[in-house]
MIKE-837445 format. One record per residue: residue number from 0; residue in one letter; y negated, z, x of N, C-alpha, C, O in turn. Coordinates in pm, 1 decimal, padded with zeros to 6 digits. Atoms other than C-alpha are relative to their C-alpha. Example, Ala and Ser with C-alpha at 12.3 -4.5 7.8 and 13.67 -1.06 7.14 Angstrom:
BEGIN
     n   res         nY         nZ         nX        caY        caZ        caX         cY         cZ         cX         oY         oZ         oX
     0     A    00119.0    00000.0    00089.0    00450.0    00780.0    01230.0   -00120.0    00000.0    00090.0   -00118.1    00066.5    00193.6
     1     S    00119.0   -00006.0   -00082.0    00106.0    00714.0    01367.0   -00109.0    00073.0   -00077.0   -00219.8    00089.9   -00026.1
This chain:
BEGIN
     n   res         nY         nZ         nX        caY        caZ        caX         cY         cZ         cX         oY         oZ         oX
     0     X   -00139.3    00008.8    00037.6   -02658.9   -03691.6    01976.2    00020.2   -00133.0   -00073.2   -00042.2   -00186.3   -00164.9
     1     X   -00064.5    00175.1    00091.1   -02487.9   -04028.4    01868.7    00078.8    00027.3   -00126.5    00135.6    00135.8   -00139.3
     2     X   -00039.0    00002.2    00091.9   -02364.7   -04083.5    01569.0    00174.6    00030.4   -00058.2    00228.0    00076.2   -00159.3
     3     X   -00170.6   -00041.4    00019.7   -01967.5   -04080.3    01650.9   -00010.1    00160.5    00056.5    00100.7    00210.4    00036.9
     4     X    00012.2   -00125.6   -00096.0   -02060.9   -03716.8    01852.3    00013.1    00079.1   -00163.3    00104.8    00154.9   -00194.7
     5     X    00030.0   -00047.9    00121.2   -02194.2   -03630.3    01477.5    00086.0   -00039.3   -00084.5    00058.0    00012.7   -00192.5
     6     X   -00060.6    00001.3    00115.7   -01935.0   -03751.7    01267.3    00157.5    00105.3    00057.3    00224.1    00165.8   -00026.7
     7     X   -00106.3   -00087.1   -00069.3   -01642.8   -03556.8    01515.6   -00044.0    00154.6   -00029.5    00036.4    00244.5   -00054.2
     8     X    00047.6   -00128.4    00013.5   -01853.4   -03261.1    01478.3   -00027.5    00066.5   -00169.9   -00027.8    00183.3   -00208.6
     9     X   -00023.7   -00043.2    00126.4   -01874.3   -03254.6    01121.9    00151.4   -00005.5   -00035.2    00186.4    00102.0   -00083.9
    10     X   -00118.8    00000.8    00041.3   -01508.5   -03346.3    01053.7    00059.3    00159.5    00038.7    00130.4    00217.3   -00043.5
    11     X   -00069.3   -00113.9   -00081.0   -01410.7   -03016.5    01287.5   -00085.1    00055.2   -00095.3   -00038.6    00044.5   -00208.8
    12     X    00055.7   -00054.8    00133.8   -01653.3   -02854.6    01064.0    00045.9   -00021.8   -00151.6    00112.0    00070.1   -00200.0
    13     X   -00130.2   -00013.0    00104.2   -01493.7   -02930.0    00759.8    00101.5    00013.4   -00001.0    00134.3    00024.8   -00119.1
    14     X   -00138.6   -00044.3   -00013.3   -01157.8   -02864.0    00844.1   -00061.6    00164.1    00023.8   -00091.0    00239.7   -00068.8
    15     X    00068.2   -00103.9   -00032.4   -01295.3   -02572.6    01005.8    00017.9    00093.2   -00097.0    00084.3    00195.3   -00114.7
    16     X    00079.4   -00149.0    00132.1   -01432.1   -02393.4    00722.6    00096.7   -00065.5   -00147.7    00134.1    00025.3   -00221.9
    17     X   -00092.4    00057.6    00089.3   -01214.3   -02617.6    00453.7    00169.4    00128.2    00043.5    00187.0    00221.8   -00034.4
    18     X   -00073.6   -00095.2   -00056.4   -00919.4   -02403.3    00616.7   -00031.3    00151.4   -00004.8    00073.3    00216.0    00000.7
    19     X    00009.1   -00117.2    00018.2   -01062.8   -02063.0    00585.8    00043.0    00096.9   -00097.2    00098.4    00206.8   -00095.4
    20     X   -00013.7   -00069.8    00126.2   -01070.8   -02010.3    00240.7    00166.9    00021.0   -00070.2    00220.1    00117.3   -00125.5
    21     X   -00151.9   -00048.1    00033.6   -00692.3   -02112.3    00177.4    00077.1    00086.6    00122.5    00181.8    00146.9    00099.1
    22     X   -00086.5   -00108.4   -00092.0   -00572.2   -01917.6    00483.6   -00048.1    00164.8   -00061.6    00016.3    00265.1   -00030.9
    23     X    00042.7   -00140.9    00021.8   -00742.7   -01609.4    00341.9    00097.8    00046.9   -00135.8    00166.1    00147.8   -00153.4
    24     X   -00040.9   -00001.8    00112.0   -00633.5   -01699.8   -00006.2    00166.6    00060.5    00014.5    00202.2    00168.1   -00033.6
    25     X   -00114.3   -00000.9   -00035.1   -00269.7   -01724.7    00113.6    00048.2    00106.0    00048.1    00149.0    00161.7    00004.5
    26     X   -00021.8   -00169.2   -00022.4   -00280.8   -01404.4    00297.2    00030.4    00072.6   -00117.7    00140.9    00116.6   -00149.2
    27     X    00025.1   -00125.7    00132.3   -00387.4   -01196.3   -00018.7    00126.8   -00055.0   -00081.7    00210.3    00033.1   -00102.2
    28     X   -00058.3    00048.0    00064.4   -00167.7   -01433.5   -00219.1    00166.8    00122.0    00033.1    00180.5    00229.3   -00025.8
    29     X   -00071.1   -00046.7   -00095.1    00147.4   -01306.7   -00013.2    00036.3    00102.5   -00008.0    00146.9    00149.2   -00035.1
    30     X   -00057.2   -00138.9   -00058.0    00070.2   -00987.2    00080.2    00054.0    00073.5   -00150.5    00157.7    00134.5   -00176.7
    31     X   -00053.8   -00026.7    00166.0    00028.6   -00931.6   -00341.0    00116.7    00056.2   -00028.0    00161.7    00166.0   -00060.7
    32     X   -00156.8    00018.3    00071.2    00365.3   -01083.8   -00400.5    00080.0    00107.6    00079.3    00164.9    00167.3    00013.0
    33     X   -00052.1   -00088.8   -00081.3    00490.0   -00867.7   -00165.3    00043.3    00124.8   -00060.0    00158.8    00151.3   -00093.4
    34     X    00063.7   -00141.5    00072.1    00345.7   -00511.1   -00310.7    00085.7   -00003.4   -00111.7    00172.2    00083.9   -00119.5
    35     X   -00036.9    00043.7    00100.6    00457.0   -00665.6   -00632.8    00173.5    00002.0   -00028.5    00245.6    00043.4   -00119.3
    36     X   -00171.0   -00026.7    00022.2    00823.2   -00707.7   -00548.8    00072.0    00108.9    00033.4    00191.2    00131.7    00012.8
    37     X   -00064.1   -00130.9   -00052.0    00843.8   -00376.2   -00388.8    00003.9    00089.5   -00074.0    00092.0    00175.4   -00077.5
    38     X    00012.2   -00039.4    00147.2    00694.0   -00259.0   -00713.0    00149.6    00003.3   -00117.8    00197.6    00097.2   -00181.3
    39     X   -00059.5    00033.9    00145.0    00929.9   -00386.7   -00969.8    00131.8   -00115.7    00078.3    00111.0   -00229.4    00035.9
    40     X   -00093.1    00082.2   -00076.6    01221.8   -00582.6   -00761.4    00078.2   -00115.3   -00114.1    00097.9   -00235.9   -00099.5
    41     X   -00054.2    00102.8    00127.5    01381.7   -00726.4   -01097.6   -00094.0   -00069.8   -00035.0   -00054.8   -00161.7   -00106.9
    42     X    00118.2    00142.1    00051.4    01055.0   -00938.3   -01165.8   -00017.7   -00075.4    00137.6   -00123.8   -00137.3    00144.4
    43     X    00005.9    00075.9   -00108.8    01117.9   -01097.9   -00801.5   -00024.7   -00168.8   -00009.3   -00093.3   -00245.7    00057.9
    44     X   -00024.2    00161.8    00007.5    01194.6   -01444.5   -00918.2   -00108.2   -00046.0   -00074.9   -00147.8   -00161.7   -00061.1
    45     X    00118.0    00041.0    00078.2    00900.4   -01429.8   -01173.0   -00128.8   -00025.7    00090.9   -00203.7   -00120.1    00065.9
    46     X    00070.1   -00015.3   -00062.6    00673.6   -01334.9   -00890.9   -00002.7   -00101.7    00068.2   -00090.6   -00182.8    00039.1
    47     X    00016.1    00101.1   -00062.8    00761.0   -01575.3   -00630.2    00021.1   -00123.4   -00037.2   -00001.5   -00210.0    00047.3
    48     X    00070.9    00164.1    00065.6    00762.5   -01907.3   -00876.1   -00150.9    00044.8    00002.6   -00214.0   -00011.2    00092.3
    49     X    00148.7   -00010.7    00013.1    00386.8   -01760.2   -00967.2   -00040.4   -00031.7    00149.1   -00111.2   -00131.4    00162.6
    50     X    00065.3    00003.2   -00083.9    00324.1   -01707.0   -00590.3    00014.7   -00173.4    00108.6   -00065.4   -00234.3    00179.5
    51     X    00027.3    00161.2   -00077.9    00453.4   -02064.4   -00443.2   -00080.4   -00071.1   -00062.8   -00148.8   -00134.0    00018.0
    52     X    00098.8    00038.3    00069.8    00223.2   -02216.1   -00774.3   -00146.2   -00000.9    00087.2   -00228.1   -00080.1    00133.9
    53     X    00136.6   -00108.8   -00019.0   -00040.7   -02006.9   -00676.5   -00019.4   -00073.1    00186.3   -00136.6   -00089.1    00220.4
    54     X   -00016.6    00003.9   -00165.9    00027.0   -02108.9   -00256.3   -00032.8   -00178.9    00020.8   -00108.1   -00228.5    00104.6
    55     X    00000.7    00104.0    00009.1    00077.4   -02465.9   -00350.8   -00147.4   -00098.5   -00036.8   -00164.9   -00207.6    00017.3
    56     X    00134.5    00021.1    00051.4   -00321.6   -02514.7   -00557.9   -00097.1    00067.7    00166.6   -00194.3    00005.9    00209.9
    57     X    00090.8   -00044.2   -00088.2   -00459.7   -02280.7   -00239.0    00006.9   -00139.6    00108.5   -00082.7   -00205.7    00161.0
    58     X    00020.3    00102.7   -00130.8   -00310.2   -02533.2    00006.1   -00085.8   -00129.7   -00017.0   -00154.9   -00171.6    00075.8
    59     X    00061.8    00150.5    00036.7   -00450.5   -02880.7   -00179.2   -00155.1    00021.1    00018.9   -00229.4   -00075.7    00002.3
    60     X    00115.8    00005.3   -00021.4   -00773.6   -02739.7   -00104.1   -00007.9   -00016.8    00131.2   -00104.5   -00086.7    00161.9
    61     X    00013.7    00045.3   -00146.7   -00724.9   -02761.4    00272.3    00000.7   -00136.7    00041.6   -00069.9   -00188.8    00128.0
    62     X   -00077.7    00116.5   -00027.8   -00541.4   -03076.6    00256.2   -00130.6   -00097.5   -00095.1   -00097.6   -00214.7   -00113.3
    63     X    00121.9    00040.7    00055.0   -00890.8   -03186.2    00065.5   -00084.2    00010.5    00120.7   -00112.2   -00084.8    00193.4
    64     X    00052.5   -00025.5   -00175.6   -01062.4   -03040.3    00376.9    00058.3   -00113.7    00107.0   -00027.6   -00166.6    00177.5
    65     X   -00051.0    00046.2   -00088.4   -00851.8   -03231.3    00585.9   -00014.7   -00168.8   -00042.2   -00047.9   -00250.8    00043.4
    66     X    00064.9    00164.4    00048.4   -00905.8   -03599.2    00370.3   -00119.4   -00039.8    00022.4   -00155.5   -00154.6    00048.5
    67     X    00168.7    00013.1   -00006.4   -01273.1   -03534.3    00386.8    00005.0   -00003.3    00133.6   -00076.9   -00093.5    00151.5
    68     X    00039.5    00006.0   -00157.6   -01273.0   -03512.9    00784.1    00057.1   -00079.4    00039.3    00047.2   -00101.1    00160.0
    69     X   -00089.7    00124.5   -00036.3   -01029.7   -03808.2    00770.2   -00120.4   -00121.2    00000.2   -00137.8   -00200.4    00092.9
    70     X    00095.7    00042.3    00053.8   -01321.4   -03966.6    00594.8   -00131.9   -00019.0    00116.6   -00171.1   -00128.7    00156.5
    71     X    00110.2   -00015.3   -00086.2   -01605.5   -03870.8    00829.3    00079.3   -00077.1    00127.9   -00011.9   -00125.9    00194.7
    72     X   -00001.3    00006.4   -00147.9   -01423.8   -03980.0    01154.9    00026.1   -00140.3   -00008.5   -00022.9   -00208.5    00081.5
    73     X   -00072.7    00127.2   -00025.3   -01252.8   -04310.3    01075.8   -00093.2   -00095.7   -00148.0   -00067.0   -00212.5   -00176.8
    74     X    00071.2    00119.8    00083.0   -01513.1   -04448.3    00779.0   -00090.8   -00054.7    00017.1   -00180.7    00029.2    00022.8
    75     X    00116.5    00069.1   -00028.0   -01769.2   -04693.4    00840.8   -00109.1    00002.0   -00055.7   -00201.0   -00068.5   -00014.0
């Protein structure tokens, strides 16, 4: 395997798996707020500022995932 074969294959690998953890996160995040507002409907607005916070820190970890495989494909 050549070296550009290996840096394509790691980038997809980090995105890859960089992507897992906030899609999972985001789920649970979600479904939570959800439960939460069906719970208690007058704490709605408290809930979903916490949950876009909360949605906004899960995503910068992808979008970290996604710099790092920017990294691998296009750095010398």
């Amino acid at each position: 395997m050549d070296i550009e074969a290996a840096r394509v294959l790691a980038a997809g690998f980090a995105i890859g798996i960089g992507a897992i953890g906030p899609g999972l996160a985001v789920g649970n995040m979600v479904g939570k707020a959800v439960e939460g507002i069906a719970r208690q409907p007058e704490a709605a607005g408290r809930i979903q500022t916490a949950m876009f916070i909360g949605i906004a820190f899960a995503e910068a970890i992808a979008l970290y995932a996604l710099v790092i495989a920017f990294l691998l494909i296009f750095a010398v």
